[in-house]
C-alpha positions as CSV (number, residue, x, y, z in Angstrom):
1,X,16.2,4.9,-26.9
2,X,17.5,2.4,-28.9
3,X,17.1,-1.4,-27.3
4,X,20.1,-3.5,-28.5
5,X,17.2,-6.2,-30.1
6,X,17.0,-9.5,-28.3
7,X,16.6,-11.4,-31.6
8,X,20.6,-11.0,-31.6
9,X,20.9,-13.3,-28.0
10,X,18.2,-15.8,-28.3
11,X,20.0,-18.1,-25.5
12,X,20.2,-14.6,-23.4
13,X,18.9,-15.7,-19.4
14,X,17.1,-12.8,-17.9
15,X,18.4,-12.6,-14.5
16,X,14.4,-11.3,-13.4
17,X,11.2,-10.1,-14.4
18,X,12.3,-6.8,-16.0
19,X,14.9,-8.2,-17.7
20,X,12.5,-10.6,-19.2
21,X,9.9,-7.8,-20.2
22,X,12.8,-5.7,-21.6
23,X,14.3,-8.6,-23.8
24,X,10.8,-9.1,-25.2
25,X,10.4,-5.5,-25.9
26,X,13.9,-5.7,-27.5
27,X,12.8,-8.9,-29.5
28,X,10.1,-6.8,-31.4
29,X,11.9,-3.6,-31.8
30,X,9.1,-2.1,-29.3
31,X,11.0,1.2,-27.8
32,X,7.7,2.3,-26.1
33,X,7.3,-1.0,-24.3
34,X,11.0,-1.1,-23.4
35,X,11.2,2.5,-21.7
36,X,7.7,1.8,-20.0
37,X,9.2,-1.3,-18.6
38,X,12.3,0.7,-17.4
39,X,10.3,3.8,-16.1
40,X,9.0,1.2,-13.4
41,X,12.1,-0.2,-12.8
42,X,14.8,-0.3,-9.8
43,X,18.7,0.0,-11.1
44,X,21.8,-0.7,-9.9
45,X,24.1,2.5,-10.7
46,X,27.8,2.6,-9.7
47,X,28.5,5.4,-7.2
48,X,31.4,6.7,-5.6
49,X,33.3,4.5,-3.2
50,X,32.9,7.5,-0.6
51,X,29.1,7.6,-1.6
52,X,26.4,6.2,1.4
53,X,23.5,4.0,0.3
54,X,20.8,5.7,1.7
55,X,21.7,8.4,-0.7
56,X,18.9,8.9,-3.9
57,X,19.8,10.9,-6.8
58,X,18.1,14.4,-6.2
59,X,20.7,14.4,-3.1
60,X,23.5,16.8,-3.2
61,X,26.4,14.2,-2.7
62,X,25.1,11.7,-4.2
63,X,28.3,10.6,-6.4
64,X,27.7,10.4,-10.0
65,X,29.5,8.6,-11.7
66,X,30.1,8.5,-15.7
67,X,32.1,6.3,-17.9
68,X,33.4,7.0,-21.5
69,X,31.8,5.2,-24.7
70,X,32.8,6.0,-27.7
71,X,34.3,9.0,-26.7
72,X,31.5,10.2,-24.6
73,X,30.1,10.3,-20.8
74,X,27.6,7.9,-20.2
75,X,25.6,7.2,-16.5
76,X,25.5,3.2,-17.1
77,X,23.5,1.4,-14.9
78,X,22.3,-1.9,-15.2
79,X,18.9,-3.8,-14.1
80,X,21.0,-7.0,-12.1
81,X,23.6,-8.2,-10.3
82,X,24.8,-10.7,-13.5
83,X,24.6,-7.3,-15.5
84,X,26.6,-5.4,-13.2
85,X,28.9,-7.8,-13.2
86,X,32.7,-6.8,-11.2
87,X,30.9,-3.3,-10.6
88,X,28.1,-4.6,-8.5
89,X,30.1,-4.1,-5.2
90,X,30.4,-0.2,-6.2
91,X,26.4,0.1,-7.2
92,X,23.2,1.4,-5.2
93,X,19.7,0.4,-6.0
94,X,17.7,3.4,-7.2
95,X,14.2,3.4,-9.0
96,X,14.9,4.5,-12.4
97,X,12.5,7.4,-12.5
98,X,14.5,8.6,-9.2
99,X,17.6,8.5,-11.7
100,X,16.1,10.8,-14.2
101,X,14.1,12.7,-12.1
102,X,17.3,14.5,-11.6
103,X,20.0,14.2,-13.9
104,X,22.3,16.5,-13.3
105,X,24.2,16.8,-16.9
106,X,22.2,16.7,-20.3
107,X,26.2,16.7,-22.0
108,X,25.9,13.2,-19.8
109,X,23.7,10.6,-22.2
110,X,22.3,7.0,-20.5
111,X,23.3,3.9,-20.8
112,X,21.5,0.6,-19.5
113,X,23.1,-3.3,-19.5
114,X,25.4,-1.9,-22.7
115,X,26.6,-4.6,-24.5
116,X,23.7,-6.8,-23.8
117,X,20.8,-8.1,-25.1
118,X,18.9,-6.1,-22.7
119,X,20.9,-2.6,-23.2
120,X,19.4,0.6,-25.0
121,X,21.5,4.3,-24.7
122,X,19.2,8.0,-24.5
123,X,21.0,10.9,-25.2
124,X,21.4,13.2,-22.5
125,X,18.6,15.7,-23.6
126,X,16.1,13.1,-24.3
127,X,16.7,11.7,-20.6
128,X,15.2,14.9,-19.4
129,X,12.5,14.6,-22.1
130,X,11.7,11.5,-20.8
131,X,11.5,12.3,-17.1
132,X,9.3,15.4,-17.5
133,X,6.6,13.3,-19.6
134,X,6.9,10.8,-16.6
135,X,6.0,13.9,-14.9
136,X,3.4,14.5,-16.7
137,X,2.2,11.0,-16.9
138,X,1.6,10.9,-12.8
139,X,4.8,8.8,-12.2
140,X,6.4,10.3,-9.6
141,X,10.3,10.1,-7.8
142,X,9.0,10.5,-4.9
143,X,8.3,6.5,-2.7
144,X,5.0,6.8,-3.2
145,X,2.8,7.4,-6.7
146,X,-0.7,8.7,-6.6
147,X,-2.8,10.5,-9.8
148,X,-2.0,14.0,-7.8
149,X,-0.9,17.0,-9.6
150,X,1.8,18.8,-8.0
151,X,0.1,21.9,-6.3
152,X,1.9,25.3,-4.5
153,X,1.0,24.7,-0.8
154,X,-0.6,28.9,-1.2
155,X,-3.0,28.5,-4.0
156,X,-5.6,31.0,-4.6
157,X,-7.8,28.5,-6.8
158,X,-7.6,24.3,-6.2
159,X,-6.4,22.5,-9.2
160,X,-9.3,20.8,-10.6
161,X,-9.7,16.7,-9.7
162,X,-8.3,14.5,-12.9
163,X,-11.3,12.9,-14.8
164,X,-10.9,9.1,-14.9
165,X,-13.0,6.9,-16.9
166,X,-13.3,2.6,-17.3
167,X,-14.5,0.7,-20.2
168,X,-17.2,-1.1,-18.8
169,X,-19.1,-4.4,-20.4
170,X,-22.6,-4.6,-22.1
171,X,-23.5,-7.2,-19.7
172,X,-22.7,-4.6,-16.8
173,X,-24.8,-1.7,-17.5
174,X,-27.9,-3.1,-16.4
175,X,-26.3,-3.0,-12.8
176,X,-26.0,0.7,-13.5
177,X,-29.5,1.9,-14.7
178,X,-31.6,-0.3,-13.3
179,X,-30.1,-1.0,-9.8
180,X,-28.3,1.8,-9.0
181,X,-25.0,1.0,-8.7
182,X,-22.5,3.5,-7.9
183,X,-18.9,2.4,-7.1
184,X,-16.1,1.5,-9.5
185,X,-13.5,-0.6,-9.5
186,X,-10.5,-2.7,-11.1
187,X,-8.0,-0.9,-13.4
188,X,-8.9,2.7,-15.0
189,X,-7.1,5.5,-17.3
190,X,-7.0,9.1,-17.2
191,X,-9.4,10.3,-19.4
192,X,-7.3,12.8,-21.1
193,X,-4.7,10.0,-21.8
194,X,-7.3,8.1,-23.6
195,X,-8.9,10.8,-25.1
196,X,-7.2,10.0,-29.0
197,X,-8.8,6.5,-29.4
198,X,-12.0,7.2,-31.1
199,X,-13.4,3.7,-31.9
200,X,-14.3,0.7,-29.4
201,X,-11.8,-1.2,-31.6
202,X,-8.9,1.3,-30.9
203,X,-9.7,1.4,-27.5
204,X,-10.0,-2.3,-26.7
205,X,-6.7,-2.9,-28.1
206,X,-4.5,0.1,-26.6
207,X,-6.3,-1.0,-23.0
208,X,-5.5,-4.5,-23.8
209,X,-9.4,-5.6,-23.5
210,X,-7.8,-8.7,-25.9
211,X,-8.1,-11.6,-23.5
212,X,-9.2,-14.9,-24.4
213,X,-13.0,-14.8,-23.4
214,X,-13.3,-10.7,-23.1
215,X,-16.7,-9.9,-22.9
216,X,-15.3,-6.4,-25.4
217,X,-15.8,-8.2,-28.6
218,X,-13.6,-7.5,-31.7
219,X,-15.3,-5.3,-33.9
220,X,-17.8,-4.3,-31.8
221,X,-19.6,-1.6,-32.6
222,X,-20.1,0.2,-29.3
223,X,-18.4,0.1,-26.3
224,X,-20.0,2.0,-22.6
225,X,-17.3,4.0,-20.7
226,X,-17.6,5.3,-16.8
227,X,-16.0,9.0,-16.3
228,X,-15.4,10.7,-13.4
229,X,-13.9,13.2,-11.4
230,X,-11.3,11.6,-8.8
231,X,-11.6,13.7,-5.9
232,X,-9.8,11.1,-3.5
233,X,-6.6,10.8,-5.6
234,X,-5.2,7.9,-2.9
235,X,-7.6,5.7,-3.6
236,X,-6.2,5.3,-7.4
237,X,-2.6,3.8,-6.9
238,X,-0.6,2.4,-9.8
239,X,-0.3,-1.4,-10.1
240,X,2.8,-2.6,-9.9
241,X,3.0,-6.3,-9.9
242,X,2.8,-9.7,-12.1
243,X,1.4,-12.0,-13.4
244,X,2.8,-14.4,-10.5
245,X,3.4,-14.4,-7.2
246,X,7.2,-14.4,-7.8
247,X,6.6,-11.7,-10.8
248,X,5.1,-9.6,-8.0
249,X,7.8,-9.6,-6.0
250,X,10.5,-8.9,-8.5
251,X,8.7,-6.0,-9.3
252,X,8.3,-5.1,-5.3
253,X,4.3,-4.7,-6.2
254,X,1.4,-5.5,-4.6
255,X,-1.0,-6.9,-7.6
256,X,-1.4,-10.3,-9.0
257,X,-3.3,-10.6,-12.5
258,X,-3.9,-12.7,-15.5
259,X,-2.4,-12.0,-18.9
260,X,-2.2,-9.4,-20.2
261,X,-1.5,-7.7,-17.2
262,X,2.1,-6.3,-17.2
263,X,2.7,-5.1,-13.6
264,X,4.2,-1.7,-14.6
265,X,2.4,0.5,-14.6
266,X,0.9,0.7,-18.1
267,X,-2.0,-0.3,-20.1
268,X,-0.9,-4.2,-21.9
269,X,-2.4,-2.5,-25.2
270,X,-1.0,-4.0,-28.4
271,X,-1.1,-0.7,-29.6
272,X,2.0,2.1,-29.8
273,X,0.1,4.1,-27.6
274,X,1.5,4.4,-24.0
275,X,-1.0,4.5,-21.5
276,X,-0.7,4.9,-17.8
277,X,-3.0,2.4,-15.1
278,X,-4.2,2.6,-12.2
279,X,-6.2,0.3,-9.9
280,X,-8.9,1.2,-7.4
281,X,-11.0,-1.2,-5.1
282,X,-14.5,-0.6,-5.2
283,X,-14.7,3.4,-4.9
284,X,-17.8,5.0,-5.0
285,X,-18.7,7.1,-8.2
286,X,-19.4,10.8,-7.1
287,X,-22.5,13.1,-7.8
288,X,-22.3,13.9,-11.9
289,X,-20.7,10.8,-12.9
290,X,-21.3,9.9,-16.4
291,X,-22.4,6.9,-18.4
292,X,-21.1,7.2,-21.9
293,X,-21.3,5.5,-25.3
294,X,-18.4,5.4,-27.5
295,X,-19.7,4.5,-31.4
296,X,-17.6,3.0,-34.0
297,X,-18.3,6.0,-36.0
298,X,-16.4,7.9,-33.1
299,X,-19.4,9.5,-31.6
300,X,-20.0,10.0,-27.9
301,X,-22.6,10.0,-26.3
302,X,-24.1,10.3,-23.1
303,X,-26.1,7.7,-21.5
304,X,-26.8,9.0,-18.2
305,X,-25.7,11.0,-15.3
306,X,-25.3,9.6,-11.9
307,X,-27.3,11.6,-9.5
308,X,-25.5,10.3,-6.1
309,X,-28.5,11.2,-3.6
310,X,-30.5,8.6,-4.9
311,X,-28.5,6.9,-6.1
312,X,-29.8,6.6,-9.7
313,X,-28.6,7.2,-12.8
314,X,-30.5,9.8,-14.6
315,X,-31.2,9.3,-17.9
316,X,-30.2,11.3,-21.2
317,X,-32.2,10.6,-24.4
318,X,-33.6,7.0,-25.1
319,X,-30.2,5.5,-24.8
320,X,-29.1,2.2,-24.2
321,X,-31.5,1.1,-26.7
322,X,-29.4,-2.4,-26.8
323,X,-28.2,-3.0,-23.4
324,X,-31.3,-2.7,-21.1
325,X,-34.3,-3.5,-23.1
326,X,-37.9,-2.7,-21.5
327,X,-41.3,-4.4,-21.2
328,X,-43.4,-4.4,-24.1
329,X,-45.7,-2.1,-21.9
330,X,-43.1,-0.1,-20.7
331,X,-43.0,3.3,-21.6
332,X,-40.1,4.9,-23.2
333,X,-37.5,6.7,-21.0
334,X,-37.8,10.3,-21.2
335,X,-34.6,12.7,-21.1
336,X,-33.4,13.2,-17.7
337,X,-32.9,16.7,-16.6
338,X,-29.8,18.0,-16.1
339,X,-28.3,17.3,-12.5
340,X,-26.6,20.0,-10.5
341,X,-23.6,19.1,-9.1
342,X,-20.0,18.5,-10.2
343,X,-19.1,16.9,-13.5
344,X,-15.5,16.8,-14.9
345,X,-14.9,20.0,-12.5
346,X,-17.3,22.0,-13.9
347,X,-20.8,23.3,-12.4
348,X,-23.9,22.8,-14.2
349,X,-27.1,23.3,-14.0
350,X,-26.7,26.8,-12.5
351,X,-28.3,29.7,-13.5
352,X,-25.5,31.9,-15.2
């Protein structure tokens, strides 16, 4: 994509909330930022005068429509009414990943508010690119987006559950090993997403664990992580929203959050690396859990393992040395034996 750069319109008036996120993304020459921002988005594409409303993309007659730029076929669709301009009687109002999900031309390239401060064009082929990492990314076309893997409805084998995993303060893992606590909430990552930042410092900043008065300090030189196996996919929904309540509703989303929160979808890292959130309220942490630490060497290890009949958190090594410190006369913890049951999708502590 290539965003037409904000800098170029500094009087520009965003008609919304997206419009605002993509001129800032535009402003900086951020390309990531800017197609996360549209991959959460609702457009407004011209359609055929014959062409009904209730009609999405994927449908058969659903009246594409392509206009010539520089001697080339464009689908131009724009992110307002002001945008849209004299063509806003002819549009429908489709979410964007809906639009890509099925383009039906990669000779056709994209083209969003051209001519604008806010306007970015995607060859054809790189549309599809797009919409299969989307794909891959959990983001759905489909009304409703959950962390679910597409499976056959006749499967000899069940796909294995996604891991998960949550950065989790110093100041919280007391409530873990010494009280038992078992459930998990607020916003969480995909493990295998998150898998290439190797240092607490690279992880607080793709996350966006930057706030003023985030207990993840800079330059820390540990930082504890929860990981899971989700085997209730619903419960982890993606978080569209704002920062306001009128943010919210200009993204038709459901969450309200401080800065840095960005409402679409995606870790507010400060970072290049795209990262996709979700949010979960207070679900319980099944048998095999883990309770890991993440060194600024890039070594990780494991704290304990959540046995879920207890519930207690078993042990491994002498770790946390740091975060929960014991009595004078307290002996020191011994390794934990390894729990049967299911962590990350595999058995363990079975006899082979």
């Amino acid at each position: 994509a290539r965003p037409a750069g904000g800098r170029h319109a500094a009087a520009f008036p965003p008609a919304n909330a997206v419009e605002r996120q993509l001129f800032d993304a535009a402003e900086v020459d951020n390309t990531d930022l800017f197609l996360s921002t549209l991959l959460l988005a609702q457009v407004l594409i011209p359609v055929a005068p014959s062409a009904r409303s209730v009609l999405r993309p994927s449908d058969p007659g659903f009246g594409w429509q392509t206009q010539q730029i520089d001697g080339q076929p464009y689908v131009v669709v724009y992110t307002s009414s002001e945008r849209a301009g004299a063509q806003a009687a002819q549009c429908i109002r489709v979410r964007f990943i809906q639009l890509i999900s099925a383009w039906p031309d990669e000779t056709w390239s994209f083209a969003v508010n051209p001519g604008t401060a806010v306007g970015a064009t995607l060859p054809g082929d790189q549309v599809v690119t797009l919409a299969n990492w989307a794909g891959r990314m959990g983001l759905s076309s489909e009304e409703t987006s959950e962390i679910r893997s597409s499976v056959p409805a006749v499967s000899p084998k069940a796909a294995p559950p996604t891991v998960m995993q949550k950065p989790i303060s110093p100041s919280q893992i007391g409530f873990y090993l010494e009280r038992g606590y078992d459930r998990v909430s607020g916003f969480v990552h995909r493990a295998h997403e998150v898998g290439q930042l190797k240092t607490p410092d690279q992880m607080r900043t793709a996350l966006g664990l930057t706030w003023a008065g985030s207990p993840f300090e800079e330059e820390a030189d540990e930082i504890f992580i929860l990981r899971w196996s989700a085997y209730r996919p619903s419960l982890y929904r993606i978080p569209y929203g704002g920062q306001t309540e009128a943010a919210m509703k200009a993204m038709e989303g459901w969450v309200i959050e401080r800065s840095p929160f960005r409402g679409n979808g995606f870790a507010p890292g400060e970072s290049s690396t795209v990262i996709a959130e979700f949010k979960v309220d207070s679900a319980r942490l099944p048998h095999g859990a883990r309770l890991l630490r993440l060194g600024a060497d890039g070594v990780e290890e494991i704290i304990a393992v959540l046995d879920a009949d207890g519930p207690r958190w078993l042990r491994v090594g002498d770790y946390p040395r740091k975060a929960v410190t014991a009595g004078a006369d307290s002996p020191a913890p011994s390794a934990a034996p390894e729990p049967e049951g299911t962590i990350e999708g595999e058995l363990v502590g079975e006899e082979d």
